[in-house]
VEXTI-815438 format. One line per 8 residues: their letters; for each residue x, y negated, z negated of C-alpha. Coordinates in nm, 4 decimals, always signed. Layout:
a> X Y Z ~ ... $
//
This chain:
xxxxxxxx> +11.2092 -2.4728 -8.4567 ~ +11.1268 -2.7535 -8.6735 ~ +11.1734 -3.0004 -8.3865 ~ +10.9826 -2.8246 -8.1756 ~ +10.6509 -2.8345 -8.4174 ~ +10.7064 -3.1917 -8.4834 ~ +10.6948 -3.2136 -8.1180 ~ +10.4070 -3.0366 -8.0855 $
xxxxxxxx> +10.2073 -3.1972 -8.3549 ~ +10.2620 -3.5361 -8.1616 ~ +10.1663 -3.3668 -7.8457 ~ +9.8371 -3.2755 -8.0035 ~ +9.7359 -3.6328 -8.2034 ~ +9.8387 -3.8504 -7.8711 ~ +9.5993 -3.5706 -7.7090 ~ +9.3292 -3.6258 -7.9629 $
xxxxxxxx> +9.3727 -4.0065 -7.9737 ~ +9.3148 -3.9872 -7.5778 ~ +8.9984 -3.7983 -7.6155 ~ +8.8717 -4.0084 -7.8900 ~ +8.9564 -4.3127 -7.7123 ~ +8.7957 -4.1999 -7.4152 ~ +8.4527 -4.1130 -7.6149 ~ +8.4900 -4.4233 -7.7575 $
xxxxxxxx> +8.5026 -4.6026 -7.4188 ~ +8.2616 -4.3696 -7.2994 ~ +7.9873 -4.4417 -7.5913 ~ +8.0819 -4.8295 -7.5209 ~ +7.9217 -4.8076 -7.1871 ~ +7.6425 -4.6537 -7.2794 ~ +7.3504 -4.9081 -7.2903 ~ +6.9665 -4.9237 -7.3802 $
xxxxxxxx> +6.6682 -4.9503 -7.1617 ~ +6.4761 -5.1818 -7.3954 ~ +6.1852 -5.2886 -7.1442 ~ +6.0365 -5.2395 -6.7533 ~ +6.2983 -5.1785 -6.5393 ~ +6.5698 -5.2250 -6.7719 ~ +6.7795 -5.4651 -6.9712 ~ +6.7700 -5.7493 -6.7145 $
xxxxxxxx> +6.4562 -5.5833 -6.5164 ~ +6.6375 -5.5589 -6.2004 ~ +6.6242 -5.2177 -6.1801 ~ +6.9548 -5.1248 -6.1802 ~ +7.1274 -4.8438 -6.3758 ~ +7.4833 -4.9519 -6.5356 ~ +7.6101 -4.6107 -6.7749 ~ +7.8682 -4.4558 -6.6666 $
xxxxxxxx> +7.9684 -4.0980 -6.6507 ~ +7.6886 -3.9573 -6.5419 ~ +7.6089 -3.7343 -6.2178 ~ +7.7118 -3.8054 -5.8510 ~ +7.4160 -3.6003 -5.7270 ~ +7.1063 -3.3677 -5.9078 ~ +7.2774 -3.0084 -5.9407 ~ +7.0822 -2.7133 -5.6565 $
xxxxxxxx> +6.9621 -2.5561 -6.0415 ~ +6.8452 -2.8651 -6.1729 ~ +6.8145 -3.0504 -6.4050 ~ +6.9136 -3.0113 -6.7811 ~ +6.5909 -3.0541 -6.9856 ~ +6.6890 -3.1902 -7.3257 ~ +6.3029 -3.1940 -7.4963 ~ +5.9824 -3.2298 -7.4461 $
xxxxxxxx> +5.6593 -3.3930 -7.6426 ~ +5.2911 -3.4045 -7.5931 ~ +5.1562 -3.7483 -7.5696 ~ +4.8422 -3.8916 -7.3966 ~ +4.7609 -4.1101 -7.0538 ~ +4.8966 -4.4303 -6.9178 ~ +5.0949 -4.5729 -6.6906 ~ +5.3550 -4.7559 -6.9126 $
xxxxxxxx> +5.6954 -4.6249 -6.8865 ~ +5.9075 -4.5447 -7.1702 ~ +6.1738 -4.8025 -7.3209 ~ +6.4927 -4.6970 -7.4915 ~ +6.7001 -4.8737 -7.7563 ~ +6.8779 -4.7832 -8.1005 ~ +6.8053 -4.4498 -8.1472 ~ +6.4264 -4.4843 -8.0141 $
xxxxxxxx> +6.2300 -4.4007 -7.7821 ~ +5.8867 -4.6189 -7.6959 ~ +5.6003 -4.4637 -7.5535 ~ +5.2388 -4.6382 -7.5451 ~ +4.9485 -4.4501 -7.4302 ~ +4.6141 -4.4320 -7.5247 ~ +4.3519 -4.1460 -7.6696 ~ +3.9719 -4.1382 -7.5312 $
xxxxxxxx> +3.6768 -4.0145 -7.7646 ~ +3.4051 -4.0821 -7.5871 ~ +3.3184 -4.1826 -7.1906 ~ +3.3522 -4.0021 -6.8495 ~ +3.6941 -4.1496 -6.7149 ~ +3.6905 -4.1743 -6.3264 ~ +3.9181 -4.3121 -6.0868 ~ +3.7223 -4.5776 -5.8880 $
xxxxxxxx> +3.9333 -4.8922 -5.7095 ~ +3.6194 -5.0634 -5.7236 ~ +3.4692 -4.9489 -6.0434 ~ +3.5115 -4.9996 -6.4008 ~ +3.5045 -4.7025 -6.5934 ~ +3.3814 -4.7421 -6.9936 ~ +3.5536 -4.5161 -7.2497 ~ +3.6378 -4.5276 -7.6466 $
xxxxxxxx> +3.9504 -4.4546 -7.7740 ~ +4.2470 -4.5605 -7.9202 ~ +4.5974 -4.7236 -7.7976 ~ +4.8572 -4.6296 -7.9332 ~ +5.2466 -4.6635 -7.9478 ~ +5.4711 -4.4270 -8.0694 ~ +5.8059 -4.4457 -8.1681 ~ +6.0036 -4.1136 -8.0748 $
xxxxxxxx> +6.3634 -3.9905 -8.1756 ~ +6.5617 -4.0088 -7.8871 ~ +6.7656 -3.7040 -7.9770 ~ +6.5311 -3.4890 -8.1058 ~ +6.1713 -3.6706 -7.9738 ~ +5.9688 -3.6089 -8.2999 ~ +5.7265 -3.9280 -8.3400 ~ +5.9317 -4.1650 -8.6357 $
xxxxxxxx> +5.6084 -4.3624 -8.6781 ~ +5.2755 -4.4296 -8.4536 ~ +5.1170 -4.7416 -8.4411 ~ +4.7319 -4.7447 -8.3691 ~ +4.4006 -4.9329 -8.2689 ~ +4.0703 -4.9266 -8.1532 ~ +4.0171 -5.0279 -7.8406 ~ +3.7260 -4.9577 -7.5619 $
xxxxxxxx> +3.8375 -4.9910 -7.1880 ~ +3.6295 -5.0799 -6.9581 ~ +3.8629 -5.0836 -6.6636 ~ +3.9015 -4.8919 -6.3140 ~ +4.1635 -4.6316 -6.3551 ~ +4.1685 -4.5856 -6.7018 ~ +4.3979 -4.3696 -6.8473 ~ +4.6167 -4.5782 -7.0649 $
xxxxxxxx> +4.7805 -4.8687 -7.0789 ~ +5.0458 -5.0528 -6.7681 ~ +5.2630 -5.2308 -6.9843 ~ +5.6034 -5.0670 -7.0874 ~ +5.6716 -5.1992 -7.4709 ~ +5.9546 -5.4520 -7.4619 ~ +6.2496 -5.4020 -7.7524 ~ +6.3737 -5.7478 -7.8521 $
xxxxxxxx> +6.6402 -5.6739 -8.1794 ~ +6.4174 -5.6185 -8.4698 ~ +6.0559 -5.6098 -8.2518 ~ +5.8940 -5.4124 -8.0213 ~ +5.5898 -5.5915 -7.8150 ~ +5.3495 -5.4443 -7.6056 ~ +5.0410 -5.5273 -7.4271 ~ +4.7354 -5.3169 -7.3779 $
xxxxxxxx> +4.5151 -5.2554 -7.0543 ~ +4.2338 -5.4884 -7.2126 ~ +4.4788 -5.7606 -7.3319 ~ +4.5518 -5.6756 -7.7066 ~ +4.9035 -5.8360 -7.7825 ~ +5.1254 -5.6968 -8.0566 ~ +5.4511 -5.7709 -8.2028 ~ +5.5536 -5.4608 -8.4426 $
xxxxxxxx> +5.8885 -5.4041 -8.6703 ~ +6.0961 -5.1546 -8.4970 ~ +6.2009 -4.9534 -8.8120 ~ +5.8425 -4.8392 -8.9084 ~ +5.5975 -4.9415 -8.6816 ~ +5.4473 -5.2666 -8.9462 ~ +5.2602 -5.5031 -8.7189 ~ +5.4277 -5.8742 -8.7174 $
xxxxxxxx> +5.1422 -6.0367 -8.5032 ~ +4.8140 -6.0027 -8.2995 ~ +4.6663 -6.1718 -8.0324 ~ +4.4117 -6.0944 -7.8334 ~ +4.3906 -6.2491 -7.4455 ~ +3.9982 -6.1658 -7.4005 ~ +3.9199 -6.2928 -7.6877 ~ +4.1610 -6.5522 -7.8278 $
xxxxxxxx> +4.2005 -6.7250 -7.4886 ~ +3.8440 -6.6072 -7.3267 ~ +4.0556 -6.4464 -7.0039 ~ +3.9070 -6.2152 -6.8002 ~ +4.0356 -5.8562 -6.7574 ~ +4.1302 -5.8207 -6.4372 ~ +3.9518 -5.5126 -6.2870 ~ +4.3196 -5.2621 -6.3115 $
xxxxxxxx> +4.4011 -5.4077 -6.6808 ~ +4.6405 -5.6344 -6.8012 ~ +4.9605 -5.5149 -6.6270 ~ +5.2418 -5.8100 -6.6819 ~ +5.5129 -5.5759 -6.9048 ~ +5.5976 -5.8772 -7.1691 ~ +5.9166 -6.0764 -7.0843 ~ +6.1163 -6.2010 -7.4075 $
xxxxxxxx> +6.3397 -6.4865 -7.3655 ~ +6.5303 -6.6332 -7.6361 ~ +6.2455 -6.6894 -7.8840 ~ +5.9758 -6.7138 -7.6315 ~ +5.7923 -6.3870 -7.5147 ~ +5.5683 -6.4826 -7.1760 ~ +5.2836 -6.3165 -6.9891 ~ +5.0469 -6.3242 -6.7530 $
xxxxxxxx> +4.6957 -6.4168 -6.9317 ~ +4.4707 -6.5425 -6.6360 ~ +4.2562 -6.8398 -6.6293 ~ +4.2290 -7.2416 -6.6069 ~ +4.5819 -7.3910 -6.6959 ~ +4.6680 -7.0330 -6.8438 ~ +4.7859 -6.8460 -6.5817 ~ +5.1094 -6.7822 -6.8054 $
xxxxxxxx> +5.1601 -6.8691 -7.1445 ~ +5.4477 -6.8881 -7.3298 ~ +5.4175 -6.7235 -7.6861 ~ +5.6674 -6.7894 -8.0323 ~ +5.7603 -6.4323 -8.0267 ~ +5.8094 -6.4365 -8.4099 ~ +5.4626 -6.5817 -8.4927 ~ +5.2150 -6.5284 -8.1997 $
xxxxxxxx> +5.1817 -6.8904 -8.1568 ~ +5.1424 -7.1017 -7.8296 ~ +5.4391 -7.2768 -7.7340 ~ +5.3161 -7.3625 -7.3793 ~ +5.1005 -7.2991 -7.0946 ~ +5.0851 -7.3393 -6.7036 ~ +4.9194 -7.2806 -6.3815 ~ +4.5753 -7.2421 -6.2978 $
xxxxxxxx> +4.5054 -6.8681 -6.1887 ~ +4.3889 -6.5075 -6.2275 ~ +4.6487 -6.2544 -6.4077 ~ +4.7128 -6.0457 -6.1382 ~ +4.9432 -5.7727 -6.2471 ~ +5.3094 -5.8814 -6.1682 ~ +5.5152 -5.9166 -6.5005 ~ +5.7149 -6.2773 -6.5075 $
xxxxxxxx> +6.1219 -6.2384 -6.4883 ~ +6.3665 -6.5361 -6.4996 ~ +6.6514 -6.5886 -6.2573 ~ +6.9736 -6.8255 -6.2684 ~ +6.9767 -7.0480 -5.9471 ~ +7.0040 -7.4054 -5.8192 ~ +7.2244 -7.4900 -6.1742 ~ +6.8829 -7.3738 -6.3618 $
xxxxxxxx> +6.7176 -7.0796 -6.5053 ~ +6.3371 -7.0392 -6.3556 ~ +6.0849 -6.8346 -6.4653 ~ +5.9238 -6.6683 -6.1743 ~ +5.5773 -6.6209 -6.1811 ~ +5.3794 -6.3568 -5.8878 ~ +4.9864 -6.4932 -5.8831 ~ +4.7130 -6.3468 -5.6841 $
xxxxxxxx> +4.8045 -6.6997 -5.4823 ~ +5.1598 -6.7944 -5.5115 ~ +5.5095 -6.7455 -5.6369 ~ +5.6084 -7.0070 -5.8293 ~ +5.9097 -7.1234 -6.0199 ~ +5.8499 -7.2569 -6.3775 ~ +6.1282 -7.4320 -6.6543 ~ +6.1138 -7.1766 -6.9495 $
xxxxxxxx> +6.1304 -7.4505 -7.1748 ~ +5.8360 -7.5879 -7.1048 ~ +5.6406 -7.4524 -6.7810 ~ +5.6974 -7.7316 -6.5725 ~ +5.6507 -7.6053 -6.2043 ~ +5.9992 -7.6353 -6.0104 ~ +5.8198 -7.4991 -5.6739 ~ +5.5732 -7.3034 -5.5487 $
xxxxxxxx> +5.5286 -7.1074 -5.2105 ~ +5.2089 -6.9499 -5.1252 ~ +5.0973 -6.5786 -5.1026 ~ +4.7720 -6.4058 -5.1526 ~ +4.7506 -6.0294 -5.1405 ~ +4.4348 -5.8372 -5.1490 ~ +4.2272 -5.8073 -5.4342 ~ +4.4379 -6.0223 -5.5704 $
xxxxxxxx> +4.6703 -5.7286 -5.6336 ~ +5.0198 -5.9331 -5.6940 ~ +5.1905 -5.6559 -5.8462 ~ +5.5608 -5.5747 -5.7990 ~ +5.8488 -5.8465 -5.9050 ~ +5.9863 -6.0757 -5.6606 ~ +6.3524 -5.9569 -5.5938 ~ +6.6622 -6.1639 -5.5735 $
xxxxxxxx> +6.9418 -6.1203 -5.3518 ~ +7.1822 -6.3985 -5.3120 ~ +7.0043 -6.6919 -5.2356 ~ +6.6977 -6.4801 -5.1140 ~ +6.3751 -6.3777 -5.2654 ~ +6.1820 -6.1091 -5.1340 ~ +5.7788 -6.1110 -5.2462 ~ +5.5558 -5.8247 -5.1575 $
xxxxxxxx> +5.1613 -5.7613 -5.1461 ~ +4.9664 -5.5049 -5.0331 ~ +4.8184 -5.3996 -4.6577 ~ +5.0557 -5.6672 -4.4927 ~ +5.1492 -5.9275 -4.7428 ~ +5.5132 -6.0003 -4.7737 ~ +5.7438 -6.2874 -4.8313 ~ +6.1097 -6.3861 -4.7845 $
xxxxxxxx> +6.1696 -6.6986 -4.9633 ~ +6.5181 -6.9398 -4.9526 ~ +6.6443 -7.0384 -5.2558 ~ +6.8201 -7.3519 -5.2776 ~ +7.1374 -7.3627 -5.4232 ~ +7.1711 -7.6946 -5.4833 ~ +6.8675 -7.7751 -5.6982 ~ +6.5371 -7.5487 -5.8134 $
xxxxxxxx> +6.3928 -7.5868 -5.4654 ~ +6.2630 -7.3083 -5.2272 ~ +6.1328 -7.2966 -4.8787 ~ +5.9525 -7.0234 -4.6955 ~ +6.1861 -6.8051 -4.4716 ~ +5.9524 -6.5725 -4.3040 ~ +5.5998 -6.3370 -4.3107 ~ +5.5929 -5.9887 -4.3218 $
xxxxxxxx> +5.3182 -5.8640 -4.0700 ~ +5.2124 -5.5343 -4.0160 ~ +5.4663 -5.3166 -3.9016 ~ +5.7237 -5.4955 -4.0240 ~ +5.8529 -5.5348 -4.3619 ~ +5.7678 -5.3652 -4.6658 ~ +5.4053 -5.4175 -4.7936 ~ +5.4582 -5.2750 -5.2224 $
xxxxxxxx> +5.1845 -5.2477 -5.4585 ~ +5.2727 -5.0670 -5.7465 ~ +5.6455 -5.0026 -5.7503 ~ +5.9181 -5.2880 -5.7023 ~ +6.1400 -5.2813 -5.4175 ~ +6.5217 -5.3080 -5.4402 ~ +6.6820 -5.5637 -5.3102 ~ +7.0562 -5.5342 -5.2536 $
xxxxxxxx> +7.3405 -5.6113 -4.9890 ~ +7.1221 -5.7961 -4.7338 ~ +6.8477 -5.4618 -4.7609 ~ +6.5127 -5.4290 -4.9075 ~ +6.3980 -5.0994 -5.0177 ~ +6.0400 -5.0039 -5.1059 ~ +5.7873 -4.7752 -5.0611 ~ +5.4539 -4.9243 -4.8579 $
xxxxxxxx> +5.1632 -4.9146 -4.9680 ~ +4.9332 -4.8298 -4.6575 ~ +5.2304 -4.6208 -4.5012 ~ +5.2976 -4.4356 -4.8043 ~ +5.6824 -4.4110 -4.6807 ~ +6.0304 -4.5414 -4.8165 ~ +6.1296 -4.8325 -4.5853 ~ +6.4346 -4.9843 -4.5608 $
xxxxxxxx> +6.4095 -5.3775 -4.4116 ~ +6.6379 -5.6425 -4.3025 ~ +6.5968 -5.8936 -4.4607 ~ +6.7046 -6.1804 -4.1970 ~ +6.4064 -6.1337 -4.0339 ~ +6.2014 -5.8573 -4.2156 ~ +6.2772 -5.5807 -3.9498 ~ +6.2573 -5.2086 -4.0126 $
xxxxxxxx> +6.5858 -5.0141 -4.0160 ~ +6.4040 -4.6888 -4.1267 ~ +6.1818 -4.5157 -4.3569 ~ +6.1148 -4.1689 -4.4750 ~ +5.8571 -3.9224 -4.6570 ~ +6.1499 -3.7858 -4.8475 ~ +6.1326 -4.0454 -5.1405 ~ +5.7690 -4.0101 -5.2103 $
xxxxxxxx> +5.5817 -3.6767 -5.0523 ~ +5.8738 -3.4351 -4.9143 ~ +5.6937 -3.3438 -4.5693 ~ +5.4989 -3.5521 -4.4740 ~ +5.4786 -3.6761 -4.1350 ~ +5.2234 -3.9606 -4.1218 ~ +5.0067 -4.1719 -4.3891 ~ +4.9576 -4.1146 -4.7708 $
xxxxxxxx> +4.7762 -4.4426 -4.8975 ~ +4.9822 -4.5506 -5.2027 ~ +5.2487 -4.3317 -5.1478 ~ +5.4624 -4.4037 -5.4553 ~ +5.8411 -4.4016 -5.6016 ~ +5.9993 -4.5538 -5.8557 ~ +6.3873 -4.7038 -5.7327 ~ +6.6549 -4.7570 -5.9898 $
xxxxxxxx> +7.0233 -4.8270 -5.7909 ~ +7.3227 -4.7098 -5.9806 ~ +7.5324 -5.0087 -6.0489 ~ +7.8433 -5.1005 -5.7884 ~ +7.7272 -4.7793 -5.5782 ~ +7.4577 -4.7379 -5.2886 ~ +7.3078 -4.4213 -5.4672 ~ +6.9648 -4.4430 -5.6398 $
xxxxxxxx> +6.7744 -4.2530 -5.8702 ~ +6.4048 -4.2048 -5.7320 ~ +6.1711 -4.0956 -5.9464 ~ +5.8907 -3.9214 -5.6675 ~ +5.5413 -3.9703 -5.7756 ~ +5.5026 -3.5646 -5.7289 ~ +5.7139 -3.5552 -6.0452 ~ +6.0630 -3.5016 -5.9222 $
xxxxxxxx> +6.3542 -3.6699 -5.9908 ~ +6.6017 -3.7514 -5.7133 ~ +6.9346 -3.8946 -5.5642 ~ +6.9946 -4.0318 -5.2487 ~ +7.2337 -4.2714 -5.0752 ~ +7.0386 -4.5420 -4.9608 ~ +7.2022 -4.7711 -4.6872 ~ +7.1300 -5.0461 -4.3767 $
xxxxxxxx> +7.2461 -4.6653 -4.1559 ~ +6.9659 -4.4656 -4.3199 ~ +6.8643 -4.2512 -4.6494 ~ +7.0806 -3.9082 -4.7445 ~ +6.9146 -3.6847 -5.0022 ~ +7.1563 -3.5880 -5.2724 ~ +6.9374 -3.3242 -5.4309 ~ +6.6127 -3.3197 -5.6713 $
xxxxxxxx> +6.4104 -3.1488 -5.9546 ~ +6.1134 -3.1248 -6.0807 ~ +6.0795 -3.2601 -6.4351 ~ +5.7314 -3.3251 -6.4468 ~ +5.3795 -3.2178 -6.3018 ~ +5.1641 -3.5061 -6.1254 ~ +4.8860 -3.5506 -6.3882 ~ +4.7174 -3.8713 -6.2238 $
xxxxxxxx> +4.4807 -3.8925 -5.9397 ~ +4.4999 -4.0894 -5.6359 ~ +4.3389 -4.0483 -5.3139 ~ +4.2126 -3.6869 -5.3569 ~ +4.5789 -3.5704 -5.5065 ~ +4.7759 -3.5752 -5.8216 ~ +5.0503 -3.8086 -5.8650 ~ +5.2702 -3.9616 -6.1994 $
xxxxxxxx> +5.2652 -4.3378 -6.1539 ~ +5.5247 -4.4350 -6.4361 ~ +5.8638 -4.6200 -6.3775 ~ +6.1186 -4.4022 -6.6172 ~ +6.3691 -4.5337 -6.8541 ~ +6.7483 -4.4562 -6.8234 ~ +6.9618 -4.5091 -7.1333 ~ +7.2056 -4.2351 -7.3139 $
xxxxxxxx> +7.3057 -4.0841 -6.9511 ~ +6.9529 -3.9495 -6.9837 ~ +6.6581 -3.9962 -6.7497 ~ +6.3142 -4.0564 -6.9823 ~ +5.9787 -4.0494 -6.7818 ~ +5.6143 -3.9514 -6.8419 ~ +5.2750 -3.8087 -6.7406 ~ +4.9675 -3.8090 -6.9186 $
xxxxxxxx> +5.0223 -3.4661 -7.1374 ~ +5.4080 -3.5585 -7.2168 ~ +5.6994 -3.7703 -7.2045 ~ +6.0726 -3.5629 -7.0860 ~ +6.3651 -3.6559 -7.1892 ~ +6.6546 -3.5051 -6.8809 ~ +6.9998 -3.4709 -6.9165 ~ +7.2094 -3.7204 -6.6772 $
xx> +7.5695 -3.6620 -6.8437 ~ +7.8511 -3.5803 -6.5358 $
//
């Protein structure tokens, strides 16, 4: 008898010891989502344990809380959850491409509880827009250790303590470096490298600037162009890490250190609407504008040197504006802008393999101008989370063959306008095996555990 409860007490702690180790393991994976399409903005998801495909009763809701407009998506990292959006008192707020709408209010960034989402502390300021589309700031906040950093629609630049919200430093891009605010806002999410935090500021010598991210201060600046609204990122190729900037007329390749241009190929989209990053695959780069702007560009891997590869024209490629295609295995996949569909594109020679409503406006059959939604590829897989811009979120297996649905669920309502109808235009945030996306009345926080 006495064996066979000493037997069974060993049974149970190697049993426990499993399971612990396993949660262990399991909380090891988990990882933040401190800034715009993650930790290394490549849009790819790396948790594990978390669902093979969106359940037919949908998806777990874990809590709600009211917030105000924008388009910044939330970031995730130590127990918080970012969200900046902004408050109007006074104006008529209208959606006009070509207009600038003038309103008073207030930005502000709040700092939620990622459990819970009660507010920990709310950071605010006064700022007046006048801007076309104005309902909150573009730029996700960017965690970096003890600072968060974000950068509002008109240009205001702030460095804040994570803890409790104390502002570190202020700058102010309309005012400090006399840029112009480009008709959409200031959209470039801030990058932080080492101890350098860059973004696009617009003018003479100034296209990008390279900030101390502890004090504010200038460390460098570079090219000569507008902002446009494409955030920088910075790649490892040719033996060197380049900083890759997207300008109304180029994409060009920068040292970090010290902006020296490496190269430079040109590009010029519309309305000087360079929005969505560049995307590396291998030793391509795939660049894309709106109407029929779109670039496939050779990196060399020998030296940071680049060389044009080939044009998109229309009816061929993948023409983005405000979501970033995903580049992977020899595929791009985006959503067009004048097509309004998910494509899928070869990229040897920018060819369409396929494209579907499904990803963007469920039934569908023809044209939806800025048809919109938001990719994120689960890491070593070919499924994706889509986040629709009617407010669903969705699974699919996404491949050269074609695009298999793997279920959906509404988790938010479309409070934006575009076009004559209501859309969210907000890249989520996936961190905790939890999905974390807004609208303008509230930011959800949905349950991805397996």
């Amino acid at each position: 008898m006495l064996l066979r409860r000493l037997h069974r007490f060993q049974f149970v702690s190697a049993l426990y010891v499993t399971c612990l180790l396993s949660t262990m393991a399991g909380d090891a994976l988990a990882d933040n989502w401190p800034g715009w399409m993650g930790p290394t903005r490549d849009g790819v998801y790396r948790e594990t344990g978390i669902i093979e495909e969106v359940p037919a009763e949908g998806l777990k809701i874990k809590w709600r809380t009211p917030i105000a407009g924008g388009y910044a998506g939330p970031a995730v990292a130590d127990g918080r959850v970012f969200v900046f959006d902004y408050v109007k008192t006074a104006g008529e707020a209208f959606n006009n491409p070509g207009e600038r709408a003038n309103l008073d209010g207030r930005e502000r960034l709040t700092a939620l509880n990622e459990e819970t989402g009660k507010p920990i502390w709310q950071h605010t300021y006064d700022c007046p827009y006048s801007i076309s589309y104005p309902a909150g700031p573009r730029c996700t906040p960017t965690v970096d250790g003890e600072y968060v950093y974000v950068l509002g629609s008109e240009g205001d630049l702030r460095a804040l303590r994570v803890t409790d919200g104390e502002l570190v430093w202020k700058r102010s891009l309309k005012e400090d470096f006399s840029a112009e605010v480009p008709i959409w806002g200031f959209a470039a999410h801030p990058l932080v490298d080492g101890d350098s935090l860059y973004t696009m500021v617009g003018g003479e010598g100034q296209g990008i600037v390279a900030f101390d991210k502890l004090t504010g201060e200038v460390k460098w600046k570079a090219l000569d162009t507008a902002a446009g609204y494409c955030p920088p990122s910075i790649i490892q190729h040719g033996g060197v890490r380049q900083l890759i900037a997207y300008t109304p007329t180029s994409v060009s390749s920068l040292n970090p250190a010290s902006g020296e241009s490496y190269w430079s190929v040109p590009i010029a989209p519309m309305y000087d609407m360079s929005i969505s990053r560049p995307m590396v695959d291998g030793n391509l780069m795939y660049a894309s504008g709106i109407r029929s702007e779109a670039l496939m560009i050779e990196l060399s891997s020998d030296s940071p040197d680049a060389n044009e590869l080939w044009r998109g024209e229309p009816k061929e490629a993948v023409h983005s504006a405000n979501a970033t295609p995903i580049f992977a295995d020899g595929v791009v996949y985006g959503t067009d802008c004048d097509q309004g569909s998910l494509i899928a594109v070869d990229s040897k020679d920018g060819s369409r393999l396929w494209e579907t409503f499904e990803a963007t406006k469920p039934g569908e059959k023809r044209f939806i101008k800025h048809g919109t939604a938001f990719l994120t590829r689960i890491a070593d897989t070919d499924r994706y989370l889509i986040f629709s811009e009617t407010g669903d979120l969705q699974m699919a297996r996404l491949t050269a063959k074609g695009y298999e649905d793997l279920g959906r669920s509404r988790i938010l309502e479309p409070t934006a306008e575009c076009f004559g109808r209501s859309v969210v235009w907000s890249h989520p945030a996936y961190a905790n095996r939890t999905a974390y996306a807004r609208n303008d009345n509230e930011i959800v926080a949905v349950d991805l555990v397996k």
